[in-house]
C-alpha positions, 0 to 999 in steps of 0.5 A: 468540541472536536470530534475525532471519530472515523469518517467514512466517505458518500462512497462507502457502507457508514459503519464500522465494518471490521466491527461486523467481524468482530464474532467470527472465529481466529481474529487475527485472520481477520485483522490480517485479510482486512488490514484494520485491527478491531483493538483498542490498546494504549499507543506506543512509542514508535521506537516501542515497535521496532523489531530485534534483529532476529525478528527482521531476518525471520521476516526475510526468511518468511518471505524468501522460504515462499517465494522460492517455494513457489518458484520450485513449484513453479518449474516443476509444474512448468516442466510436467508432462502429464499435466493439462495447460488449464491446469498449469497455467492455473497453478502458474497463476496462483504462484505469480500471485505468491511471488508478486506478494512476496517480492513487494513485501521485502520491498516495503520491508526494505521501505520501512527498513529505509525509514528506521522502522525495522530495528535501530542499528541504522549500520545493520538495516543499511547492509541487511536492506542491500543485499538481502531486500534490494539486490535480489529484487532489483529494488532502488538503492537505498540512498536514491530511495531514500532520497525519493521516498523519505525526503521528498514524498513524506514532505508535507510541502510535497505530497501530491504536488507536482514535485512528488515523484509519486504524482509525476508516476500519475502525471506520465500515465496522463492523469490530471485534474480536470480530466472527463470522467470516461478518460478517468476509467479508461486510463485506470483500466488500460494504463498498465497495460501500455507497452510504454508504461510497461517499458518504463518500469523495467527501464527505471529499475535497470537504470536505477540498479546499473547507471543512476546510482554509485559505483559502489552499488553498482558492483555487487548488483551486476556480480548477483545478477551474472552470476544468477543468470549464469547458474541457472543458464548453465543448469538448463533453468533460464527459461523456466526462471524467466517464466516463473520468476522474472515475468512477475518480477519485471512485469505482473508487479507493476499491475500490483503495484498500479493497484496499490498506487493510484488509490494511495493519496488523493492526486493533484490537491490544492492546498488550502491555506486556512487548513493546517498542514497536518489535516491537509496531510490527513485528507490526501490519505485514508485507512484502505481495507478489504472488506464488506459488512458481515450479514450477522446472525440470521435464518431462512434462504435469503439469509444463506444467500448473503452469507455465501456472498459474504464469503464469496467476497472474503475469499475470492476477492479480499484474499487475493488482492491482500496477497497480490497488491495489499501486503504489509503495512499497505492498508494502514498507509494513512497511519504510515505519514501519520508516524512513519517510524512505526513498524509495519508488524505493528501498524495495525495495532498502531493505528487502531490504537490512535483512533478516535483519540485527539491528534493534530492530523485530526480524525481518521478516514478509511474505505473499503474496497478498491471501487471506493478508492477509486470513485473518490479519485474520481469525484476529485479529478474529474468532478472537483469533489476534493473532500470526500471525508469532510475533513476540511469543511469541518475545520473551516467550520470550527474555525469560523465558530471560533472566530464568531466566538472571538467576536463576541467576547470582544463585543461583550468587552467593549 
């Protein structure tokens, strides 16, 4: 019989660790900070969990009310007088972080948006998405994202081929299967930071906002951005935009976005033609979620130490990297190729929900942490370790016990 339970891979802790939280306070904080919800519901249909109009546009006023927020914060801390530089840059700090988290949110609002996963009037998500997720962000347009994203990553054919414009982004930053391991760390640490790489993301959004897109949506971009330049040039804030504002949204996002992608699928896969293409799909993508298992219940100094620890890990690792580079649906991504119509304020719950049950993907994988990820992309590139779930091995086996069985009924036949 199938076994549909979660899999953890070599890397990880083997257990359950959002069940670790399940006795602490405001449950969904943790569910939140985490990314994995610790209920198990009855699925829903994916157009169950599309949101009403008004819910859409009070999740874009969520996002803009912080992000303007911040960027008021910003200048008034940047203009201050009276305030020591540690003290401002680190307050700048923490509000790069704000508008890094926000501005990617309505970005994959607006990707979820693309998908027909927000609210079901395609007409009103496409005019919403325009000018209220893409234009103030210098976002992809939605033809050309859909193009990319929709039609050619999600295609099962596709995904981590050399064809998927996701796996081109790690072929250019010069990853590629075989690679030595100190090459492997180098390039995750440093790649980022290469003035090409940097020059490449703030090249591919001019051209696809200004040049490679249609006329139609060329105008009402370039109107935008004149005429906020123009403003803010004209009220004496150019300066303080371009450090506040334009600094995180042309540079700090992609060392976010770099976080989130390279630990998104695992790259340059073979597929392997006696594993069917839905559990190949499962295998390339796992459950990403921040956490370590809670210490529980205990006494003495030794216990304080690890709950301090714990809650070291919690506040000044978890939260941080869930703001910054972790929002939204980001966690539950494998769920996200798994039904793609599914929006993101439910797909935690959605998830959660389909775990453990029987599916054509087959069982769920999930890691904890970002060290996690990053050592299974490790083993696959550099050390040819391709299934750090155990996924395809097991439906090798099942397949092969189904073939003895098939054999012997023949035997006992003739």
């Amino acid at each position: 019989m199938h076994n549909y339970s979660t899999r953890y891979s070599k890397h990880g802790y083997g257990v359950d660790v959002r069940a670790t939280y399940a006795h602490l306070p405001f449950p969904p904080f943790w569910t939140w900070l985490t990314g994995k919800d610790i209920r198990r519901l009855e699925p829903r249909h994916p157009r169950e969990t599309l949101l009403k109009e008004w819910q859409l546009w009070c999740q874009l006023a969520f996002s803009w009310s912080l992000i303007v927020a911040a960027v008021i914060a910003g200048i008034f801390v940047y203009r201050s007088e009276s305030m020591g530089f540690m003290a401002k840059a680190g307050i700048i700090a923490v509000v790069w972080v704000i508008i890094v988290g926000r501005t990617r949110g309505v970005l994959h609002t607006f990707h979820y948006t693309n998908h027909g996963a927000s609210i079901a009037d395609m007409s009103r998500a496409r005019w919403i998405g325009k000018y209220f997720m893409s234009i103030p962000i210098l976002h992809t347009p939605w033809e050309n994202y859909h193009k990319i994203h929709a039609r050619v990553h999600h295609a099962i054919a596709v995904l981590c081929t050399d064809l998927d414009p996701d796996q081109i982004f790690m072929i250019e930053n010069r990853f590629w299967m075989g690679m030595g391991e100190r090459e492997y760390w180098l390039k995750l640490v440093l790649s980022p930071f290469h003035p090409r790489a940097i020059w490449a993301h703030v090249r591919f959004r001019l051209e696809q906002n200004f040049i490679k897109t249609t006329i139609n949506e060329a105008i009402p971009r370039a109107a935008f951005w004149i005429v906020f330049i123009s403003a803010v040039t004209y009220a004496g804030y150019l300066e303080e935009i371009a450090v506040v504002y334009f600094v995180p949204l042309f540079i700090l996002t992609q060392f976010s976005s770099w976080l989130q992608h390279t630990t998104e699928h695992l790259w340059f896969a073979t597929k392997a033609k006696d594993i069917s293409p839905s559990l190949f799909v499962a295998s390339l993508t796992w459950g990403r979620f921040l956490g370590r298992p809670h210490p529980g219940s205990g006494r003495g100094v030794r216990h304080m130490g690890r709950i301090a620890w714990w809650w070291f890990g919690a506040l000044l690792i978890d939260l941080p990297i869930r703001v910054f580079a972790f929002m939204q649906d980001l966690p539950s991504h494998d769920f996200h190729h798994r039904s793609p119509r599914v929006n993101f304020w439910s797909i935690a719950r959605e998830r959660a929900a389909h775990e453990g049950r029987p599916a054509k993907y087959g069982a769920m994988a999930e890691t904890w942490g970002l060290m996690e990820s990053w050592l299974i992309l490790r083993d696959h590139l550099c050390y040819a370790e391709s299934d750090p779930f155990g996924l395809m091995s097991e439906a090798r086996e099942r397949h092969s016990i189904r073939a003895i069985s098939v054999d012997d009924q023949l035997a006992i036949n003739s």
